[in-house]
VEXTIKOL-835186 format. One record per residue: x, y, z of N, C-alpha, C, O in turn. Coordinates in steps of 0.1 Angstrom, whole numbers, plus 5000, padded with zeros to 4 digits. Layout:
REM VEXTIKOL-835186
XYZXYZXYZXYZ/...
This chain:
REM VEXTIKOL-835186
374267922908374467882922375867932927376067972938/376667922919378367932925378868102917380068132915/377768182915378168342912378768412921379468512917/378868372935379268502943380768382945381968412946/380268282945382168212945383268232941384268232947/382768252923383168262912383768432910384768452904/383268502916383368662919384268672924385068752920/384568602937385968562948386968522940387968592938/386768402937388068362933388268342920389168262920/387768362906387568412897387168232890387168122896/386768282875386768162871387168032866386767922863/388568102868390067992864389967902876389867772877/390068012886390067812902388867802896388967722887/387467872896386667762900386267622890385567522892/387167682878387167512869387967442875387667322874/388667472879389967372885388967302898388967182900/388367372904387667312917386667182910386467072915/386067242896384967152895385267022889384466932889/386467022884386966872880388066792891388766702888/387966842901388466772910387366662916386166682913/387766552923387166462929387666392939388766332938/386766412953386866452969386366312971385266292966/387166192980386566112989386966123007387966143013/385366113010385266123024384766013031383665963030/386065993040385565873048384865963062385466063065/383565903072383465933075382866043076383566143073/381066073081380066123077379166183090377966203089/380166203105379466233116379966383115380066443105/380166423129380166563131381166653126380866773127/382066613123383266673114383166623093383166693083/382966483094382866463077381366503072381066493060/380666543082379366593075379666703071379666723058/379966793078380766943075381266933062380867013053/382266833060383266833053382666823038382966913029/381766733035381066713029380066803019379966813007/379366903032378767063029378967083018378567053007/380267173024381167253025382067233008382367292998/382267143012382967052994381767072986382267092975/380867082985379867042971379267172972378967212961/378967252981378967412979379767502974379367592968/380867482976381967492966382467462955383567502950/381567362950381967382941382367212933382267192921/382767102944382866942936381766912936380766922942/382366842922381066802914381166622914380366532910/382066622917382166442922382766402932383966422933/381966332941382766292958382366152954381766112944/382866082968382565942971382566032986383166122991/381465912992381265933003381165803011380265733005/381665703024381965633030381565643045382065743051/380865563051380165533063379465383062378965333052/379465333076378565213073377865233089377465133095/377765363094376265393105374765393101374265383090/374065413114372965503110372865613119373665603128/372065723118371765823124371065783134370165713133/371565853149370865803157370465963166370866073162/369465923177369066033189370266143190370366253184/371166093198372866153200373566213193374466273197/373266193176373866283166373566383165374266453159/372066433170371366553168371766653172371366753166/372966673185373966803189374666843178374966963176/374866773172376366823162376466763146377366813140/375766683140375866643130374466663121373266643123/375266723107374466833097373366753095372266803096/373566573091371966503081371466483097370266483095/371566473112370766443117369866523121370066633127/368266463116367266533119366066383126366266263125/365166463131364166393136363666263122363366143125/363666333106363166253099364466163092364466103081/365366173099367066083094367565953105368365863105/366466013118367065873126366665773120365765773112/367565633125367965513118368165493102368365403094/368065603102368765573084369865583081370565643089/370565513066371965553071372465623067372065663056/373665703074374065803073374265853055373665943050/375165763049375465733036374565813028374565923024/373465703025372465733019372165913022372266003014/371765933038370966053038371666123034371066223029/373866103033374266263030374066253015373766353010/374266153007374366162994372766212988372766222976/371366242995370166282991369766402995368866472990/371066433009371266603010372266632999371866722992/373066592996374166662986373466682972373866752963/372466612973371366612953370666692955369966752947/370666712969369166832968369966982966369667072958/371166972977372067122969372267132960371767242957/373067082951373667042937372966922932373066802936/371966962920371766792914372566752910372566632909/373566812905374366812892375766712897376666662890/375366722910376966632919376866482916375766442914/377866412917377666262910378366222928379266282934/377666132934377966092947378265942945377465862941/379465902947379865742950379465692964380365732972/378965652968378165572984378965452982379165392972/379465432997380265313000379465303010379565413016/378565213016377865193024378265103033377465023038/379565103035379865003046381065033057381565143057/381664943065382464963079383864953071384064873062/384665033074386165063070386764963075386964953088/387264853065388564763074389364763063389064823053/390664693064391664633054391064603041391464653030/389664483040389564463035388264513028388164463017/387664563031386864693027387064773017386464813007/388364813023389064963015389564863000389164912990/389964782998390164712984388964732980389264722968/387564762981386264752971386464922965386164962954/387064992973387065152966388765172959389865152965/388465212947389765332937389865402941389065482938/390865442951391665532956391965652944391765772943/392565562933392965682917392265742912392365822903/390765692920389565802911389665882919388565932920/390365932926390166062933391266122937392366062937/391066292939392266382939392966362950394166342951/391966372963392266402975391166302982390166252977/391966272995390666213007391266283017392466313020/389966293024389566353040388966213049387966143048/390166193059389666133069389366133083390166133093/387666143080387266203093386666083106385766093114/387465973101386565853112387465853126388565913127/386765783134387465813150388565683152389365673161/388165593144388365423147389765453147389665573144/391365423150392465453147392965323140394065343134/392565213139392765103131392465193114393265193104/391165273114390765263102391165373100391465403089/391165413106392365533096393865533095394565633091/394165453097395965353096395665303080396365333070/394465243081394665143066394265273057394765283046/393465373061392965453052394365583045394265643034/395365573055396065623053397365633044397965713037/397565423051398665373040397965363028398565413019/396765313024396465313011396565433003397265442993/396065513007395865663001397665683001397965722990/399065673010400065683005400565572993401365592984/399865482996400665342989399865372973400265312963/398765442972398065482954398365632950397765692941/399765702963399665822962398865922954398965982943/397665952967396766002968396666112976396366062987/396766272976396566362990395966312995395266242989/395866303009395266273023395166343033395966293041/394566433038394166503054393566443059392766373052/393466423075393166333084393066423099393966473106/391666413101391266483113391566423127391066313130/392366473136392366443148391266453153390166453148/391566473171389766443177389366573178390166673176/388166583180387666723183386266683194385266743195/386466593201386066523208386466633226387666653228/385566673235385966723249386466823242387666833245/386266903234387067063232385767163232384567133230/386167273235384867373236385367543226384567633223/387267543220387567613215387667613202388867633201/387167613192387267603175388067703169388467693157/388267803176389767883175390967833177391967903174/391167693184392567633187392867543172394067503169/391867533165392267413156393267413149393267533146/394467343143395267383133395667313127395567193131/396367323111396767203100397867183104398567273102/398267073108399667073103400566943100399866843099/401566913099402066783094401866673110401766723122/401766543107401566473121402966503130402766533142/403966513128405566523134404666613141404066543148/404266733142404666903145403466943155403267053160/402366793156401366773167401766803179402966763182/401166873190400966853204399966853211399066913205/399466813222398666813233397266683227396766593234/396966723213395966613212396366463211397266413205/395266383223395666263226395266143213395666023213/394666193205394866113193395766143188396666063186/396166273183397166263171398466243179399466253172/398666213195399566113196399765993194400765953189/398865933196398565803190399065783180400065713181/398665823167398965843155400165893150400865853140/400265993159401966033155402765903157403565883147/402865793168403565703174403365613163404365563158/401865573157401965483147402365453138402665343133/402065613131402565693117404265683116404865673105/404665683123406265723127406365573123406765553111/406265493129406265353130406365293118406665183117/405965383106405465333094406365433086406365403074/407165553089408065603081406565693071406465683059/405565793083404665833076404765993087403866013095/405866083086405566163094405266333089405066443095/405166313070404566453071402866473061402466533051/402166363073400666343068399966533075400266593085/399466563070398766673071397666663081396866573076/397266693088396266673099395766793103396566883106/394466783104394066893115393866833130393566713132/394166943140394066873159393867003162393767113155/393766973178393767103184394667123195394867033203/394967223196396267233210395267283220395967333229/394267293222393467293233393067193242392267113237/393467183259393667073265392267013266391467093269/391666883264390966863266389966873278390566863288/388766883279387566903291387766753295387366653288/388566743309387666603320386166563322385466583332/385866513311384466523314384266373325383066373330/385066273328384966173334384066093329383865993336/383566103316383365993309383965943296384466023288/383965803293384965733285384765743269385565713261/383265803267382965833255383365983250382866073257/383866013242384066173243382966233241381966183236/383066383247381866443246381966533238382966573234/380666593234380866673219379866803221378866803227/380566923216379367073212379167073197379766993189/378267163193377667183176379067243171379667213161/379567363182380467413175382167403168382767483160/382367263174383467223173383967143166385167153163/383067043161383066913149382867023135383466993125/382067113135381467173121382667253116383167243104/383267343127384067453123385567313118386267333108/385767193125386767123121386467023105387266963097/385367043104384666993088385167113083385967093074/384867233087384967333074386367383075386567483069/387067343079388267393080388967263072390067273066/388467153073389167023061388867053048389667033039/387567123046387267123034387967243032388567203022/388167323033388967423027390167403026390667463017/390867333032392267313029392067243016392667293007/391367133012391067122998390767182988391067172976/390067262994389667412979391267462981392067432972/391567522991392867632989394267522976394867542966/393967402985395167322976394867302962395767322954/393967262957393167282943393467422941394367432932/393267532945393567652935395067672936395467742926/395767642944397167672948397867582939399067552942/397267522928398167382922397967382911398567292904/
């Protein structure tokens, strides 16, 4: 399965890749990506975290929604897509809504790194101080919500953000908290007025911001 990977980057990362272990909060149009993209490459153990289901509206942009995945939950469906790529992947399912008191049911220490791709900004505060407070790597996706360029996206520490209206948010919070060199992806691309209160979303902009999380975790795994 992983021959032409292995050819790339030889077979020193790719052991290093396979004993790594990836939790992702967050399983829509960016953490589904993220998810891919990680177990195609190569981890062989994730936890995966959502407490949705798949609905009509996911169908623009998010990898498990299909006609035979509405109302199910997300959870489940990605952890039954990730066995069918890799059987060999060991999937931890947290099947429920991210609060304070939530995140105490999951070990942060079983894992190398987390990717947090949820929109809630409460839950990704707590998702954040935990993962600092069991020092644990953490990247944390800003919005990609009203964007139409996936060439603007970029990593970088929360301090060194501009134009995106979440990762102000965040930056203000984060600061607040004496948390200002969290790693994030955002985009300096001004957002689309769409005049409505929900953001609006294309296929191409949530996927390319999944695969661009997940690779900062491959590159940091081989770079370490």
């Amino acid at each position: 399965m992983f021959e032409r990977e292995i050819g790339l980057i030889g077979e020193e990362n790719f052991a290093k890749i396979k004993t790594k272990r990836v939790l992702v909060f967050g399983l829509g149009g960016v953490g589904g990506y993220v998810c891919e993209t990680l177990v195609r490459s190569g981890i062989s153990t994730l936890g995966i975290c959502d407490f949705d289901v798949v609905s009509e509206s996911n169908k623009n942009r998010q990898i498990i929604a299909l006609d035979s995945t509405i109302n199910q939950a997300k959870a489940l469906v990605m952890a039954k897509r990730l066995k069918d790529i890799n059987k060999n992947v060991y999937i931890d399912v947290y099947n429920f809504k991210i609060t304070i008191e939530t995140l105490e049911k999951i070990d942060f220490t079983r894992y190398d790194y987390i990717v947090d791709a949820v929109d809630d900004v409460a839950a990704k505060i707590a998702i954040i101080l935990k993962a600092y407070r069991e020092k644990v790597k953490i990247i944390s996706s800003m919005g990609t919500g009203n964007k139409l360029d996936p060439l603007q996206f970029k990593i970088k520490k929360i301090n060194q953000t501009k134009v995106c209206p979440l990762a102000r948010v965040m930056r203000l919070k984060l600061k607040e908290l004496n948390i200002v060199d969290l790693p994030v992806l955002y985009s300096e691309e001004l957002p689309v007025n769409t005049g409505k209160r929900v953001p609006q979303s294309i296929a191409f902009c949530p996927s390319v911001a999944g695969i661009l999380l997940a690779r900062w975790v491959i590159m940091d795994i081989i770079a370490n």
